[in-house]
N, C-alpha and C positions, 0 to 999 in steps of 0.2 A: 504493500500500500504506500504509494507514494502521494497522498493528499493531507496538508498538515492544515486545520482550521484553528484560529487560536485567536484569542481579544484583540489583534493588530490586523490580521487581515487572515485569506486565505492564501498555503501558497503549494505547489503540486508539478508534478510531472505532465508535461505534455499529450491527450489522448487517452489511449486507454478505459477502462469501463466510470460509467460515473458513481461518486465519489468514492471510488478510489483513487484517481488523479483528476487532474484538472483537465476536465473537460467540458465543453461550451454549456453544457445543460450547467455544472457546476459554477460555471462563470456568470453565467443569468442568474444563478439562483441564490449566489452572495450580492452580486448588484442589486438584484430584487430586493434583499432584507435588509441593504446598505441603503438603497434610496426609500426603504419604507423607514427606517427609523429616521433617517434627517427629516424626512417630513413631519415624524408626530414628532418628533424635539423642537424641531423651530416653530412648530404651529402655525405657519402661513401659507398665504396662498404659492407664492412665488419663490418657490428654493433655487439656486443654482451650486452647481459643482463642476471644480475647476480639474480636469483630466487631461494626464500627461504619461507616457514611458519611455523607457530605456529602448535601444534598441533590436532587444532579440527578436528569430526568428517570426516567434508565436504573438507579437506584439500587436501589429494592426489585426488579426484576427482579434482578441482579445477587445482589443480596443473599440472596434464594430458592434461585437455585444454586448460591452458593456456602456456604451453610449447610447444605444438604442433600447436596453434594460431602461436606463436612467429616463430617459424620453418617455417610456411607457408607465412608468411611474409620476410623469406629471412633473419632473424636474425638466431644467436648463442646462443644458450642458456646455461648457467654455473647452475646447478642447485645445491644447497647445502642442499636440503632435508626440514626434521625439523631442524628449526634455529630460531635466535630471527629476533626480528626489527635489534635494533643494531649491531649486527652481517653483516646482509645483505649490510647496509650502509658504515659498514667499508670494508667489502669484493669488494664491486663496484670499487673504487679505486684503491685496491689491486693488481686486476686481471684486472685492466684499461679498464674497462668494461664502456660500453657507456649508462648504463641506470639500474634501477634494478627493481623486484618487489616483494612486499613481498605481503603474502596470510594472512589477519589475519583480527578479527573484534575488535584485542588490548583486552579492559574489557567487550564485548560485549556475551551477555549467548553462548550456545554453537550451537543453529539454526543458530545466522550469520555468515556472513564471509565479506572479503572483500579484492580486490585487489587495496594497496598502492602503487603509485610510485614515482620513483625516478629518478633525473636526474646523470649524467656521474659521479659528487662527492657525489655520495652516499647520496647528501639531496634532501626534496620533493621538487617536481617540482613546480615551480613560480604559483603564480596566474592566471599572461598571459600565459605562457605556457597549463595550467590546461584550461583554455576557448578553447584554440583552439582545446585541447585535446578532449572535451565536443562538440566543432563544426564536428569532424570528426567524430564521435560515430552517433550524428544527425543525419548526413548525409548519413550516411553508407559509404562514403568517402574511402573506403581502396584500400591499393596495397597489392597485393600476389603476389608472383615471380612463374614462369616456374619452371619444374622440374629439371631442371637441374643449378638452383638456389638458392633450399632451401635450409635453417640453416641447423643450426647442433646441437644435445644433448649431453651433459656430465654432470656427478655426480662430484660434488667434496664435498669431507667430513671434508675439514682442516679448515669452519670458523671457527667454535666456538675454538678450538684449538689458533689459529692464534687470536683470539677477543683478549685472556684469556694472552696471553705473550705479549700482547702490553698491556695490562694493568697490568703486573706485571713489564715490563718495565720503567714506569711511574715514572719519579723523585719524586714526591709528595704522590706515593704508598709504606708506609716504610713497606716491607715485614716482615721485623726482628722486629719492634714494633710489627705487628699482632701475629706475629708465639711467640714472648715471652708473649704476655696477655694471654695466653691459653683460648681465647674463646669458648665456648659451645652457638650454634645459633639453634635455631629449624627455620625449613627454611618449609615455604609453597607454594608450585610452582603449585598450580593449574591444578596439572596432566597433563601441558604442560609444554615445552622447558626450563622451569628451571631449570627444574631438570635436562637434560642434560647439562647446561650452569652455575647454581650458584653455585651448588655441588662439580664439579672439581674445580672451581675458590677458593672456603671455603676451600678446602680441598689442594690448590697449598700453599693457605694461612694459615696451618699450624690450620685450625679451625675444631673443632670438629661438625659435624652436625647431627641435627637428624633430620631425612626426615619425613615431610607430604607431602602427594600427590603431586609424584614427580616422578610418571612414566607417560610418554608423551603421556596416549591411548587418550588425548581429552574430557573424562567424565569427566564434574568438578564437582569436590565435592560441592561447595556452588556458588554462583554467583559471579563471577571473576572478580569483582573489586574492590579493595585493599578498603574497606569501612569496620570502625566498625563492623556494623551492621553484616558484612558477614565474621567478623574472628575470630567469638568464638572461635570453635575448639583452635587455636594458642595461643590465650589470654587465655584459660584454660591451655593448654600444657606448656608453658614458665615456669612459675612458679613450674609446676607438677616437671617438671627435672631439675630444679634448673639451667636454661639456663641464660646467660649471656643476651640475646636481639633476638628476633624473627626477622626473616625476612618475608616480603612478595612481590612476583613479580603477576602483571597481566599475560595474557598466552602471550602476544609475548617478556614479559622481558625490558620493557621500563617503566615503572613505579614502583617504591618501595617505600612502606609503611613498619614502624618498628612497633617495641613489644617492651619496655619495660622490665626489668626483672621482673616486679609484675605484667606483664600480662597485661599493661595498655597502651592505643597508643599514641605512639610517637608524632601521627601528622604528615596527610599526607604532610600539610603546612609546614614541620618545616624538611622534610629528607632535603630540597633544602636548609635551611636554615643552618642547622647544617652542610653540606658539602661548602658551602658560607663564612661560618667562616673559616672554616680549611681552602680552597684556600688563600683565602683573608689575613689572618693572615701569610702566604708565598709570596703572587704575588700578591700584592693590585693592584686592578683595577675596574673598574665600573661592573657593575650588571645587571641584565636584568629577568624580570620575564612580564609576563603576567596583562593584568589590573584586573582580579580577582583573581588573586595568593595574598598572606599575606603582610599586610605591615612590616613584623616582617623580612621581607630581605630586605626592605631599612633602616630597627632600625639598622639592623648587619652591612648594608653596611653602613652604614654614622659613626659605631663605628671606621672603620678605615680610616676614611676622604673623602672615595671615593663616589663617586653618583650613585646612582638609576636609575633605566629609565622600563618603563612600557610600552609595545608594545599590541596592536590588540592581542585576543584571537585565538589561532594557533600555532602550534609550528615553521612553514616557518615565520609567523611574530617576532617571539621570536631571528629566528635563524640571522634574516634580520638585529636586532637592534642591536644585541649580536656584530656583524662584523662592523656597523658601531660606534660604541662607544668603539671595541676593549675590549667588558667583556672577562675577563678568565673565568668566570663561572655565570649562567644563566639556564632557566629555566621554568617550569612550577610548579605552586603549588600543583597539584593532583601528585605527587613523580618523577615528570619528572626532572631528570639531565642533564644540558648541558652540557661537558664538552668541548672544542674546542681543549686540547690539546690532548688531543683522536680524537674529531670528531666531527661534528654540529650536532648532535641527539641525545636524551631523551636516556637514557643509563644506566639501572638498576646495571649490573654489574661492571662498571667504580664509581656509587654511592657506594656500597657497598665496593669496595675497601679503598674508599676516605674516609667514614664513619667508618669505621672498625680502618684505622690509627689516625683518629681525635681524637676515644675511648679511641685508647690504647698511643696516645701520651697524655692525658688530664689524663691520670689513674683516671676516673670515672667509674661510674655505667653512664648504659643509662638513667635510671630515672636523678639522680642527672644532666648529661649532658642536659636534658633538660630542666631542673629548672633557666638552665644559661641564657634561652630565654626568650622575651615579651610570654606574653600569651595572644593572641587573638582567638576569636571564630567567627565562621563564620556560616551563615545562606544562603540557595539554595532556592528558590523559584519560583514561574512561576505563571504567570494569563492569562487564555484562552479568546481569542478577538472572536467578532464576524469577519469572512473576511471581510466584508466592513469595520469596523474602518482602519483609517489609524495610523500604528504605530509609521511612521516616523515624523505624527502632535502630538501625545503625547508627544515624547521625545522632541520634538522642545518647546513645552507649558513647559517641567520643566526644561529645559536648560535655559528658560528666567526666570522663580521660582526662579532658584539656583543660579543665574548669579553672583552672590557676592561670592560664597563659590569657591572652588578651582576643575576646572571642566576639565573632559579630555572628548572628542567626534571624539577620535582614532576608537572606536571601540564600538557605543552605546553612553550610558551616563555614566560616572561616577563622581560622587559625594565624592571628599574627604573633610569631616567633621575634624573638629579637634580630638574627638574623634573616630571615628569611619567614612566608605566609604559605599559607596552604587555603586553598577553597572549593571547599566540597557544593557540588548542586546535583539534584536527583534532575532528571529528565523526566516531564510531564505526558511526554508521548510513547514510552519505551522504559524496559528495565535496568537501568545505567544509572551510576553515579560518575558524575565529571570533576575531575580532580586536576585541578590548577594550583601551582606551584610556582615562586619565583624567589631565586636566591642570586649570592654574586659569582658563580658559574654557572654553562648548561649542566656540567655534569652533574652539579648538586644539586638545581630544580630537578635534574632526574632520578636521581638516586631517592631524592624527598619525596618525589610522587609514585614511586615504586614502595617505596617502607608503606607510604600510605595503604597503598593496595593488597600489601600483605599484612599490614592489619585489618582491613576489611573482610578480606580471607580467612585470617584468624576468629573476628567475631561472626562473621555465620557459622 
């Protein structure tokens, strides 16, 4: 079964029977229960929603049904074509649009897909909101209006445009440091929407680019998530041209992972952290990252007095703590950027701006720029349960284990060590606990998340 339904959206394998993966009957039938709840939330006659995706294969198909779902339900629909995440969220707003949805599986290969939504400010919808949302789908619960009530379609082509001068307008984006460091960037967009959206950005900013796959037909060249493993090409290239610092965007443009000039990574951990400095060092204020994100952004954050704070894995949890503690900037550790003076969402193109002036006001190399950092490593791991163990008695048995060390059960277990944390989280879909690790080598995040798993082994 490859169809995953959950409070954020729904997201699945291309084809196949329905709901088991995402298939057109399942794609009407989440837009159906997505445009009946915006209508009894907002209570009026006139909803609109603002629709946009990435560009995989499965996209304009998607995007046909679930535009004309929305229409049948008595909404408006603003469609913006190929767009990013970011993009879509700041557009909702814009066009005072009462809800939004983007089509994308983010770093997912190029079989998925998935419909994200959003509520009237352009961030994901609540948790509560997502259950009822999930209760109406169940139920088949829908309203469709008379014909002489249905929405309406329009094309509008001015996001990404309109993204790109609110972030060039950006007090803390110095246009004239970028455009004087004469940067040379090899930029990898994954044969989606980056390449429509980082290129003109690089290029407003006065930098020289040289494109890899960076035309939007959807074919990714490697597997689309900004990981080592899958960015030779770029880490060879960088150095070949003698580039200042590689970029990299997943295909809906919410996460960015850097290159080095020797070709070497940056650390997906560390783009959050090196734009955290530059905020911080302008507009000190508390922080906000994820409980398995680096502790190497509360080392930065506590350099300028301010505090930390560690929220539930999610980015609506991230965006929840980021408003109540008033962070100017926050996050996720896989190259997710929050910026709030932009916008409450993961925001590849607002990072790269913010990153880009950090460089050129610090006049370093990117290498050297990250040698200014902790350097911690992190380890990912998973142990498969039989369905009857209970997960939630495991994590209860090492909560009482740990009970002396320094323990957060936000979101799982997590265990901070003096040297080094551990974060346990069950999986809501499947019998697995995920075991995240980060010490000051890889081999000791490994070795720590392997002990983990054989006491897990030990208590069943």
């Amino acid at each position: 079964m490859s169809l995953i339904k959950s409070i954020s959206g729904i997201r699945g394998t291309i084809g196949g029977k329905v709901n088991e993966n995402l298939t057109p009957v399942d794609a009407v039938k989440f837009a159906s229960a997505y445009g009946t709840w915006l209508k009894r939330k907002s209570n009026q006659e006139n909803v609109t929603v603002v629709l946009g995706r990435d560009a995989r294969i499965s996209g304009s198909m998607l995007s046909q049904l679930v535009s004309s779902t929305l229409v049948g339900t008595g909404i408006h629909v603003i469609d913006l074509g190929l767009s990013t995440t970011p993009t879509v969220e700041l557009m909702v707003p814009y066009l005072k649009a009462d809800g939004g949805i983007i089509l994308t599986a983010s770093h997912n290969p190029k079989e998925w897909n998935a419909l994200k939504l959003l509520n009237e400010k352009g961030e994901f919808i609540s948790g509560k909101d997502g259950e009822e949302l999930l209760r109406i789908a169940k139920n088949d619960d829908f309203d469709y209006v008379d014909v002489d009530h249905l929405g309406s379609y329009v094309e509008n082509k001015e996001g990404i445009d309109y993204h790109i001068q609110q972030i060039l307008e950006l007090p803390l984006v110095d246009v004239d440091a970028i455009r004087n460091a004469n940067f040379k960037v090899v930029l990898d967009a994954v044969n989606s929407t980056g390449g429509i959206s980082v290129v003109p950005l690089l290029k407003k900013l006065g930098v020289e680019v040289v494109e890899m796959y960076c035309e939007p037909n959807g074919h990714f060249p490697h597997n689309p998530e900004p990981l080592e493993k899958n960015l030779t090409d770029i880490m060879r290239k960088v150095p070949e041209v003698k580039a200042d610092l590689g970029i990299v965007v997943d295909p809906d443009v919410d996460r960015l992972a850097l290159i080095t000039e020797e070709g070497a990574m940056f650390g997906e951990e560390y783009t959050l952290v090196a734009v955290a400095d530059y905020i911080l060092s302008k507009t000190p204020s508390s922080t906000v990252s994820n409980l398995s994100s680096s502790r190497a952004l509360k080392d930065v954050t506590q350099k300028y007095n301010q505090s930390y704070h560690a929220s539930a894995v999610g980015e609506v949890n991230v965006v929840t703590l980021m408003k109540e503690v008033g962070a100017k900037i926050g996050g996720e550790g896989n190259g997710g950027i929050i910026y709030p003076e932009l916008h409450y969402g993961r925001d590849s193109l607002v990072g790269i701006a913010l990153f880009l002036t950090h460089l050129a006001q610090k006049q370093m190399t990117c290498g050297e720029l990250r040698k200014t950092y902790p350097s911690y490593f992190m380890g990912k791991k998973k142990i498969d349960l039989s369905p009857e163990i209970n997960t939630d008695d495991i994590l209860e048995k090492l909560t009482l284990k740990y009970k002396h060390e320094n323990l957060s059960t936000v979101d799982g277990l997590k265990i901070d060590f003096p040297m080094h944390w551990v974060h346990l989280r069950k999986s809501n879909t499947e019998p697995i606990i995920r075991i995240y690790t980060e010490a000051s080598t890889q081999d000791e995040a490994e070795r720590i998340a392997d002990q983990m798993i054989q006491e897990i082994k030990e208590l069943i």
